[in-house]
N, C-alpha and C positions, 0 to 999 in steps of 0.2 A: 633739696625739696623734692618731694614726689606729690602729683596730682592726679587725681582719679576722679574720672568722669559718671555721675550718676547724676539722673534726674532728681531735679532740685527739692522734689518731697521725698525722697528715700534714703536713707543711711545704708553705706554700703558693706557687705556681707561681712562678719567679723572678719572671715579666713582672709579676704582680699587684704582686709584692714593691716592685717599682722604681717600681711607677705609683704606689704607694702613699706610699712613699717621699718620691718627686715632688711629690705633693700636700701631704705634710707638711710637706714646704721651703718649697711657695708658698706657706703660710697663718704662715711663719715671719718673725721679724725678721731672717732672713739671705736673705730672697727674693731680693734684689738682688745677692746676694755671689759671684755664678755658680756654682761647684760646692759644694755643702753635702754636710755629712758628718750621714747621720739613721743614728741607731740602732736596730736592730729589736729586738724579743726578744718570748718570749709571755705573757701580760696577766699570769700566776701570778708572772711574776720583778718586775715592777711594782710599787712601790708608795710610800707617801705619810709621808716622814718627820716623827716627829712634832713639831707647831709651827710643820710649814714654810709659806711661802705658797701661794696654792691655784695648781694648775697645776704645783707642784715636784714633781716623783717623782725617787726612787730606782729603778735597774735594775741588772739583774744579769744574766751571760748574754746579752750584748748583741752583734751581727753591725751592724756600719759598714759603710752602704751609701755610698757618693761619688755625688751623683744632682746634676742641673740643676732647682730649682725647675721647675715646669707643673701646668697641669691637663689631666684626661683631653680628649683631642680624643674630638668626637662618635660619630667611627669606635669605636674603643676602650669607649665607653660601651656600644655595643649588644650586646659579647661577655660573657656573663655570666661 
């Protein structure tokens, strides 16, 4: 799971969206599967059914992004 913090009326930047995305894939067991499908949504529609194991959420509201596992190149890190 990755979470990115923006004020509650704003959708955040696509770019952020997808790098974020990106990262979620790489730290995923389909890192290798070349294109991954991560779902987005915001942290309120999240959450943790009950019984399940840790790490299972429920989401609702959810935007499928198609992204290539990566992580941020250095460049990319220094733009806030």
């Amino acid at each position: 799971h990755v979470i990115l913090q923006v004020p509650s009326d704003q959708e955040p930047p696509s770019s952020i969206l997808k790098q974020a995305a990106a990262v979620a894939a790489y730290h995923s067991k389909a890192r290798n599967g070349g294109v991954v499908a991560v779902s987005a949504t915001r942290a309120r529609f999240v959450s943790k059914p009950r019984g399940a194991k840790p790490g299972t959420v429920q989401i609702r509201k959810e935007k499928v992004i198609k992204i290539r596992p990566a992580l941020p190149t250095a460049a990319s890190d220094a733009n806030p």
